[in-house]
Structures are given as C-alpha cells and as structure tokens.
C-alpha positions in Angstrom: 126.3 59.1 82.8 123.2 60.5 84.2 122.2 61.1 87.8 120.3 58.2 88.2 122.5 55.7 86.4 125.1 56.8 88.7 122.9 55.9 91.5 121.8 52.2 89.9 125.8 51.5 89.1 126.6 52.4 93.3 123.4 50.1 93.9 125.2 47.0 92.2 128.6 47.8 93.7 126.8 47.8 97.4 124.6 44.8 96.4 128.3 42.9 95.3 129.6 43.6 98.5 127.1 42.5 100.8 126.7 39.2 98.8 130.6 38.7 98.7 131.9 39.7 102.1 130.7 36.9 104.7 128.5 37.6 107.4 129.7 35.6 109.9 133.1 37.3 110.9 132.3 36.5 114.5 135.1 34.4 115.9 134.8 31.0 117.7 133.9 31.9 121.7 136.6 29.6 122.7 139.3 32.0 120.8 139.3 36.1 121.2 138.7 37.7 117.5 142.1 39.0 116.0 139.9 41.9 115.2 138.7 42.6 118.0 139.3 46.4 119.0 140.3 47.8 115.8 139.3 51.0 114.1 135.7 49.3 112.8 134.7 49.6 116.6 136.4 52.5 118.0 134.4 55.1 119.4 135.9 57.9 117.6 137.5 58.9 114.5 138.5 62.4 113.7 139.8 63.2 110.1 141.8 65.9 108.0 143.2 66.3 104.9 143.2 67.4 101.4 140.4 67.5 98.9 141.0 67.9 94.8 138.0 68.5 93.6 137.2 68.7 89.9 134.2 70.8 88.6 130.9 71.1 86.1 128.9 73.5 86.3 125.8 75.0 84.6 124.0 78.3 86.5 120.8 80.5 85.4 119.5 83.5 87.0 116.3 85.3 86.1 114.1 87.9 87.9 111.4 87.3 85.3 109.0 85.2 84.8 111.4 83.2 82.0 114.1 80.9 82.9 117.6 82.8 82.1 120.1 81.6 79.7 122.2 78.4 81.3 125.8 79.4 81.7 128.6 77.3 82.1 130.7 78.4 84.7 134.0 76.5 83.5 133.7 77.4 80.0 131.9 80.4 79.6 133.3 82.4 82.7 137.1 80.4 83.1 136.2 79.1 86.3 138.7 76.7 87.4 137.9 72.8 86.4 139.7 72.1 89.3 140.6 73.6 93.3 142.5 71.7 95.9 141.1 72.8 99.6 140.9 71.0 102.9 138.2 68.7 104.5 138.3 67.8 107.7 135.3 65.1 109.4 134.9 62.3 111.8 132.3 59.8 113.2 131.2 59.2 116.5 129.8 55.5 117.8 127.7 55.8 120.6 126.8 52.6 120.7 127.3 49.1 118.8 124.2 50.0 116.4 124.1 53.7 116.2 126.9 56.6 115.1 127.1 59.9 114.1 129.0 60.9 111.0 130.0 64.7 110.0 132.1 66.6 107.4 132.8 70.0 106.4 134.5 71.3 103.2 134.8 75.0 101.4 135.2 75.4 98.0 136.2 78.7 96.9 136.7 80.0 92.5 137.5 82.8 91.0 138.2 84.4 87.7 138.6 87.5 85.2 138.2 87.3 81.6 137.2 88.8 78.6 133.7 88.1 77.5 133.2 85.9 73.9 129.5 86.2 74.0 126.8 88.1 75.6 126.0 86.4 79.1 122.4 86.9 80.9 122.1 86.6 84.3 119.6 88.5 87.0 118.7 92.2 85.3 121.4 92.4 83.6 123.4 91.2 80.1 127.3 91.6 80.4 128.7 92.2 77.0 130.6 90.6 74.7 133.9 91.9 74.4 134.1 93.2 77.7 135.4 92.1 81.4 133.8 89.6 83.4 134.7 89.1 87.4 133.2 86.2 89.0 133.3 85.0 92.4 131.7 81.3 93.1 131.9 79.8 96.9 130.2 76.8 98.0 130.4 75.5 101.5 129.1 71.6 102.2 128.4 70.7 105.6 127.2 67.0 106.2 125.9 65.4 109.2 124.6 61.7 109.1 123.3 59.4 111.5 124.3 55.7 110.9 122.4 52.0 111.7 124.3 49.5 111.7 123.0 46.2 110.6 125.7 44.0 111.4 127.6 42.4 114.0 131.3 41.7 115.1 134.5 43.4 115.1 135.6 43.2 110.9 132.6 44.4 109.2 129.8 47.5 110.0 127.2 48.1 107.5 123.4 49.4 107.7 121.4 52.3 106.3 121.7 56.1 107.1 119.8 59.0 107.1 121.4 62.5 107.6 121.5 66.3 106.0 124.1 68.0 104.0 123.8 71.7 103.8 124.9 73.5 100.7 125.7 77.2 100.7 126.3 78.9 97.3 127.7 82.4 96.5 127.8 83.4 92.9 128.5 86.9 91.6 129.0 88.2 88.3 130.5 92.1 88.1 131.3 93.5 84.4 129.8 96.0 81.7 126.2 96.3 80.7 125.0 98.6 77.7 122.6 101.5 78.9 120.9 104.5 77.3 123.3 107.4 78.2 119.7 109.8 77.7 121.2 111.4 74.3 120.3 108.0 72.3 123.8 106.5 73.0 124.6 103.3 74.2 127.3 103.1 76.4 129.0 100.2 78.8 128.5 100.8 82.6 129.8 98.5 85.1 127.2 96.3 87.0 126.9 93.6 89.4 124.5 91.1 89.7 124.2 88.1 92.2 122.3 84.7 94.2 123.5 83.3 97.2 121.3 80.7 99.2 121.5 77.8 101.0 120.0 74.4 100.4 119.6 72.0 103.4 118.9 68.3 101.8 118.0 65.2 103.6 119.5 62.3 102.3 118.9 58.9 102.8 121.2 55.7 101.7 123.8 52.8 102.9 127.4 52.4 104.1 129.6 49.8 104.6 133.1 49.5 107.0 135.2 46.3 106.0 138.7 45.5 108.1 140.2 43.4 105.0 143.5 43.2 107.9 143.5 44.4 111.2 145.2 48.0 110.2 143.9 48.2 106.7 139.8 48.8 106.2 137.9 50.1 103.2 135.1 52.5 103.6 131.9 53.3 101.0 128.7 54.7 101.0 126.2 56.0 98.7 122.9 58.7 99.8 120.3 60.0 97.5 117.1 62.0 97.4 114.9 63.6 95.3 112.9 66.5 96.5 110.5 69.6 95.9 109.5 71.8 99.3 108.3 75.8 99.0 109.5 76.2 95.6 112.7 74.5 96.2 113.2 71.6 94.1 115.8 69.3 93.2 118.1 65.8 93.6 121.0 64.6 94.8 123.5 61.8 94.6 126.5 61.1 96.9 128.7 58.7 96.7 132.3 57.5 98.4 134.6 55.1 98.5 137.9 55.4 101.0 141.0 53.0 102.1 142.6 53.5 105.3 145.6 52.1 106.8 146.8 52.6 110.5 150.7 52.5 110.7 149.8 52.9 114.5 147.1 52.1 117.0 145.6 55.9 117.3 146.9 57.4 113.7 145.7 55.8 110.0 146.1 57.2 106.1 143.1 57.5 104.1 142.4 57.8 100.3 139.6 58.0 98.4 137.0 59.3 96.0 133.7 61.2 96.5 131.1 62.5 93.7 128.4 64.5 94.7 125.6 65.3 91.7 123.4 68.4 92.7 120.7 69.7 90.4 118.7 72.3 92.3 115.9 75.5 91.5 114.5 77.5 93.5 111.3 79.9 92.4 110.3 83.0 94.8 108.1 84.6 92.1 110.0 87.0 91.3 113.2 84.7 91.5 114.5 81.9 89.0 117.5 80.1 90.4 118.8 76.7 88.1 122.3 75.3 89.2 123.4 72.1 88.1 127.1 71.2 89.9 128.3 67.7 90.0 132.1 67.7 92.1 134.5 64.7 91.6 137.1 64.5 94.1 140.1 62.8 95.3 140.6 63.1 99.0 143.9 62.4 101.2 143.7 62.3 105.2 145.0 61.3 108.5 142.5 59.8 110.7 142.7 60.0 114.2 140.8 57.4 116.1 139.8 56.4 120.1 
C-alpha cells in the first residue's frame, strides 16, 4: 500500500468516526455527567513504555552528481527487521480547546556480515565477499499542538499542527579495492557515512473517545508533503491507542503507530535518498492529573 493510500484509508476511518460517535455527549443540566472528570479532561497525562518497532528500509548516498545505488538496509546489510526500545510522551491541556502533545523514541541497529554483492555508498564501493559493519540510529522527537473542536467530558477531537524531528546516523565500515601503486588491487578498509536531521511540520486530526468512564480509545493521523533548501520529501503518521485506568491517576495503554518517511536532501555535492516506513506496537502506563 502506497503512502498516499495509507493516508486516504486513515481519512475514511476518521470520517467513520466522527459520523458514528454522537456529538451531543453533554449530559442533561439537571443531572452531573458520569463522565465528568475523567482522563479526556485531565490536565496532564504523562506516558512510558515499550515500543516494537518493525522495519523497511531503502538508503542511497552519492557525492556525485548521480544518484547512488538504493540499498536495502534489512536485506542487503542484515539490519534487524525488528528492535524493541522505550517511548516515553505525554500531553498537556491548557485549556478546554487547546493542548500540547510530545513524544520521544530512539531507535538504535546494528550488524556484521559478509558482503553478497558489491554495495555503493558515498566514495566508496565495499566488496563482495568481504565484511560489512553498519551502524543505523534514528531518534524521533514529536511535539504537537492540539484544537479541539468539541465539547463535553466523553469525547475530544479537532485538528493539529505540530513538528516531528528526525535524526538519522548511518555508517557503513568494510573493504574497498585500491591500486596498491605496483598495478595490484588490493582490499583496504574504509568508512563512509550521512547523518542529518530533518525537522517536518505536520499537520492532521485526532480524536479522544471515553467508550466507559476508565476505558478511552485514542487515534490520530498527520501528513505533509514538502520541498525547502534542497530538502524534499513526505510523511505520513498515523495511531491508534486503547487505555484503561484500573485507578483514578494510573491507566494501561496499547496501540499501533506507522510512520512513512521518504526524504532527499541535495547540497551539490551531496545526494542523500532514505525511504523508512516503522510499524510498531506500543505498551505503556499513563500517568494522568
């Protein structure tokens, strides 16, 4: 499924359920809301937990003026398909219509392998048949202001418009052939590397829903599309969470997020593709007053 037909199917879903969850959850002014107070209106939340995230990933390099070969990072270098890490986020409602919302996660990958192909990236091409190391780190770093459109106690929902910050490390250290001045070729070791970060505005919709008092279902989706200073690219968020508070102040959450990233970046002498789409199922506790 392509980017934007991921986008069009969390379109429908969020169309659905603004035209199946009623709008007027407001209890009668004669009898107090049995919702009133719960975790849709609380000021804070504060959450951490665990995040499996599953993996693909396509990377080029160049320092010429042509695009370098497109490497798969899972395949072609044994990156891991899959890491389990922490996450750890929140919200913060400053008032009935306006919150904050922030998360940070760090995924880290590693491997060693021997080479089945010729690989090209930066100056160099590591050799079949010899070792590869690679070291691939990405840090994501969201922050989000919220509107909300509604009103009551049981449901919160509106637009959003926020920045997620992406900061990717990948390195490459193995053998390259070389001229040993008699003729020769011979295998040297070499490294070659790109780190950068890419701060993306991202505009979309979200949508809180107490189905029970202590039991509220989360989702949003955010998307843009953009091309600043040689930076170019899109992305497409999505999530979808349950929570359930066993206790005024303390909840379990679970959930799924998919972010899509395809990004470039040209300095002239500097051709950077990365194409990374992350799956992931999250478990936290929430924290809320």
């Amino acid at each position: 499924m392509t980017m934007v037909e991921r986008f069009a199917v969390c379109c429908v879903i969020f169309v659905a359920l603004g035209v199946c969850i009623p709008t007027t959850f407001a209890e009668s002014s004669d009898e107090p809301s049995k919702y009133a107070g719960t975790q849709i209106t609380d000021r804070w939340i504060v959450r951490a937990g665990a995040f499996s995230a599953a993996f693909e990933t396509e990377a080029s390099y160049s320092r010429s003026t042509l695009l370098g070969a497109i490497i798969r990072l899972e395949s072609d270098l044994g990156l891991e398909s899959q890491v389990d890490t922490f996450v750890v986020g929140g919200r913060y409602r400053f008032s009935d219509r306006h919150q904050l919302g922030f998360s940070y996660a760090k995924l880290d990958r590693s491997a060693s392998r021997i080479l089945d192909r010729d690989i090209e990236f930066g100056d160099y091409v590591f050799k079949e048949g010899s070792g590869l190391a690679t070291e691939f780190g990405t840090s994501m770093f969201r922050l989000k202001w919220q509107y909300n459109v509604s009103q009551g106690d049981r449901l919160a929902a509106g637009f959003s418009l926020g920045l997620s910050t992406f900061a990717i490390d990948l390195s490459l250290d193995g053998a390259i052939e070389v001229d040993d001045g008699n003729g020769n070729q011979v295998l040297k070791a070499a490294q070659e590397g790109s780190d950068f970060i890419a701060p993306v505005p991202l505009i979309g919709m979200w949508i809180d829903y107490a189905i029970r008092p202590r039991f509220i279902v989360r989702g949003s989706v955010e998307a843009v599309n953009f091309s600043i200073s040689g930076n170019a690219g899109r992305v497409l968020d999505s999530a979808f969470f349950f929570e359930y508070y066993f206790t005024r102040l303390f909840g379990l959450g679970f959930g799924f997020t998919s972010t899509d990233i395809e990004y470039s970046k040209d300095e002239g002498d500097q051709f950077i593709r990365v194409d990374y789409r992350i799956d992931a199922f999250q478990t936290y506790l929430s924290f809320v007053f």
